[in-house]
C-alpha positions in Angstrom: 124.8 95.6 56.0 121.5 93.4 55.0 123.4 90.3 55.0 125.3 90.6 58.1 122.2 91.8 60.0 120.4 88.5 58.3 123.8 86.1 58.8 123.8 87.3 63.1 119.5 86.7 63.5 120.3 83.5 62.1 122.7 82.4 64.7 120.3 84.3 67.3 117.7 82.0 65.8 119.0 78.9 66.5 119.7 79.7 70.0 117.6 77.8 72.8 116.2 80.9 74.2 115.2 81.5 70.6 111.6 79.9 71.7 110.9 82.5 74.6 112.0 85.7 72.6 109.4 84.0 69.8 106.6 83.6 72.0 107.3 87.1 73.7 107.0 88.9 70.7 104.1 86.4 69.7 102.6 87.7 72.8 103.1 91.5 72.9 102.5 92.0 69.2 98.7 90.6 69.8 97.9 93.4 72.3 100.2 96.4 71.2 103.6 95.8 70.2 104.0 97.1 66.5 106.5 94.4 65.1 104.9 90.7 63.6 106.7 87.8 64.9 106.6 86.3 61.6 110.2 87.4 60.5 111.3 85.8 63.6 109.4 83.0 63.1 110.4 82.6 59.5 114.0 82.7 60.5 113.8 80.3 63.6 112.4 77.5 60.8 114.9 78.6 58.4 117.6 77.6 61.3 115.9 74.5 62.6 113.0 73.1 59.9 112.4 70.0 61.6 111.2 72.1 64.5 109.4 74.5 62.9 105.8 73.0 63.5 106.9 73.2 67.3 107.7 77.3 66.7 104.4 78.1 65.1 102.5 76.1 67.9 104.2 78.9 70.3 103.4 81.7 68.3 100.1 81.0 68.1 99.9 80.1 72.0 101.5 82.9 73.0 99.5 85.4 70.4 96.5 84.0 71.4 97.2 84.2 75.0 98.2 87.8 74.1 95.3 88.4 72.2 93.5 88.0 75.8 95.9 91.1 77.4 94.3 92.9 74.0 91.1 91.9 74.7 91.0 92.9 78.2 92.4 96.7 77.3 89.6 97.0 75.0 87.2 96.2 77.9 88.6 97.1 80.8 91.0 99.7 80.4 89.7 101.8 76.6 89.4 104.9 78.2 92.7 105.3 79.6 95.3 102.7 77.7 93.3 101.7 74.3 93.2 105.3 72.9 96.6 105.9 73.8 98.0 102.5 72.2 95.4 102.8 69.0 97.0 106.5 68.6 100.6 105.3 69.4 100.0 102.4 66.3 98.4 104.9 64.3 95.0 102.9 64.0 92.8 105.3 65.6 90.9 105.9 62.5 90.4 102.5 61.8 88.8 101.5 64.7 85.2 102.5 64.8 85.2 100.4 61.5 87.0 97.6 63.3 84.1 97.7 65.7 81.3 97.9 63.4 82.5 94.9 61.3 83.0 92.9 64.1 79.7 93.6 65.4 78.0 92.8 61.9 80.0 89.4 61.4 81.4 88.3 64.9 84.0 86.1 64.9 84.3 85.4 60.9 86.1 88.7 60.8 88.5 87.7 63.7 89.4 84.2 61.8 89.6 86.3 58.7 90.9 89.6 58.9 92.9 88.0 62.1 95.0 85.3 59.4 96.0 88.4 57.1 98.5 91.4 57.6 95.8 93.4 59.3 97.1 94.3 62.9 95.7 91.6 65.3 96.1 93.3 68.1 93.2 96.0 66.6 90.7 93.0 66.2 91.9 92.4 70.2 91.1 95.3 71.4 88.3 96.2 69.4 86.9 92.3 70.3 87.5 93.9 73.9 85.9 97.4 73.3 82.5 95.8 72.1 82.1 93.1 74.5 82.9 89.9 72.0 81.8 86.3 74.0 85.0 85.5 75.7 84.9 81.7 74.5 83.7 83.0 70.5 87.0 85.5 71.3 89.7 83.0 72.2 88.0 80.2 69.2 88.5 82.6 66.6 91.6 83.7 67.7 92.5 80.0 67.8 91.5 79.9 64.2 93.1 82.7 62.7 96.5 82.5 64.4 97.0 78.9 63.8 96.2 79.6 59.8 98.8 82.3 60.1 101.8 80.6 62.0 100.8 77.0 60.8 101.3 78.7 57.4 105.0 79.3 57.9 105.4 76.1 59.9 104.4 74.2 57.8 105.9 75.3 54.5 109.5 75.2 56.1 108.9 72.0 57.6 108.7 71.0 53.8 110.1 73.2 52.2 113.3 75.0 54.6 116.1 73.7 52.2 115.0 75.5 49.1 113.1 78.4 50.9 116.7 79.2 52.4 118.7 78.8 49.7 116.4 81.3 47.7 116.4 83.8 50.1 120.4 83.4 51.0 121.0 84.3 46.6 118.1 86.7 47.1 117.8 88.2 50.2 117.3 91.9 49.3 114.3 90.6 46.7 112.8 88.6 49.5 113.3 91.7 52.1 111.5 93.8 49.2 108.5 91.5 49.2 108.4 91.1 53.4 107.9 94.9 53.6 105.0 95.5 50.8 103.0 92.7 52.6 103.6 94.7 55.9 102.8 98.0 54.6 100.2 96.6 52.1 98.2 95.1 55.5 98.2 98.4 57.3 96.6 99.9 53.9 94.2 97.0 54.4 93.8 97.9 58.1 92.8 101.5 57.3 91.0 100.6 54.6 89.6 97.6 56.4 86.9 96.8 53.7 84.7 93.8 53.4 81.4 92.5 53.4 78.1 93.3 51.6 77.6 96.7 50.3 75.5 98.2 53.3 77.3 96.7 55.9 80.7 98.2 53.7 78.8 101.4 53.5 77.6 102.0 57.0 81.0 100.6 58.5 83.1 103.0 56.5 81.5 106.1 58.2 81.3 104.3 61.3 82.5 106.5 64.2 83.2 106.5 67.8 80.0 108.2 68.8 78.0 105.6 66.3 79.9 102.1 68.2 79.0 103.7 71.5 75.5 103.3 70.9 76.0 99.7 69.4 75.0 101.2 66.0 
């Protein structure tokens, strides 16, 4: 079942409307769609490696650009979508910590919380929620989702021939791994730990009546 599932995205992957479906979910995923782009991205480079520094340059456009549709809920509309979306992703607890450490360190946490597993889309609205400088907002973002797609870009521009071939003899080790980084990030995202002891200590019993005040 695996394999065929993995041998028909393939064939989706090399399609030419392959690109848009990448930078839709690239898009959505950065403002509240649950699903990463990376698998897709991952198997777009596996189909075409000579293009895949042209994939990850979408994904990160159209995350970014997404990231902004995040940002926007968070500061617009965090009354009446952003609860609802943080609830339906199940990161309402983690966001009054999300909002004190991006208060304490600004944009370092969006370039680097944003370029690990940790949902982007709860920096994004978060970024939104507190009032983040629009221009720090979009040049962190820049940062952190160009390390993250570049990442994959890059290494199957090198590296596709042998990065297929071991996940064609292994695929179910290499599905294994995919799913403990996902699940290990949104451990990290509740966790969502950092930073020097008193900052760590007053952002872990950070709560919504605490970030309303700016404390």
């Amino acid at each position: 079942m695996l394999r065929r599932l993995y041998d028909w995205t393939m064939a989706k992957a090399a399609d030419p409307r392959a690109e848009w479906w990448l930078a839709l979910f690239a898009f959505v995923e950065a403002s509240f769609f649950p699903i990463p782009p990376h698998p897709l991205l991952g198997l777009m480079c596996l189909a075409e490696p000579k293009k895949a520094i042209r994939f990850a340059m979408v994904a990160t456009l159209a995350s970014v650009a997404g990231g902004l549709l995040g940002y926007a809920i968070g500061h617009f509309l965090y009354d009446t979508v952003g609860t609802q979306l943080l609830a339906l992703l199940g990161l309402t607890e983690s966001f009054p910590r999300a909002a004190c450490y991006l208060r304490a360190y600004g944009a370092e946490i969006i370039m680097i919380k944003g370029a690990t597993p940790i949902p982007f889309k709860l920096l994004t609205i978060t970024a939104g929620f507190i009032g983040m400088p629009l221009l720090t907002f979009v040049a962190a973002s820049l940062v952190s989702r160009t390390i993250s797609f570049m990442i994959v870009g890059v290494l199957f521009r090198l590296f596709g021939a042998p990065i297929k071939a071991f996940i064609d003899k292994y695929l179910g080790l290499a599905t294994a791994g995919f799913v403990v980084l996902v699940v290990g990030g949104f451990i990290a995202a509740v966790m969502l730990g950092g930073g020097g002891k008193g900052t760590a200590e007053q952002c872990s019993h950070a709560t919504m009546a605490s970030i309303a005040v700016g404390a």
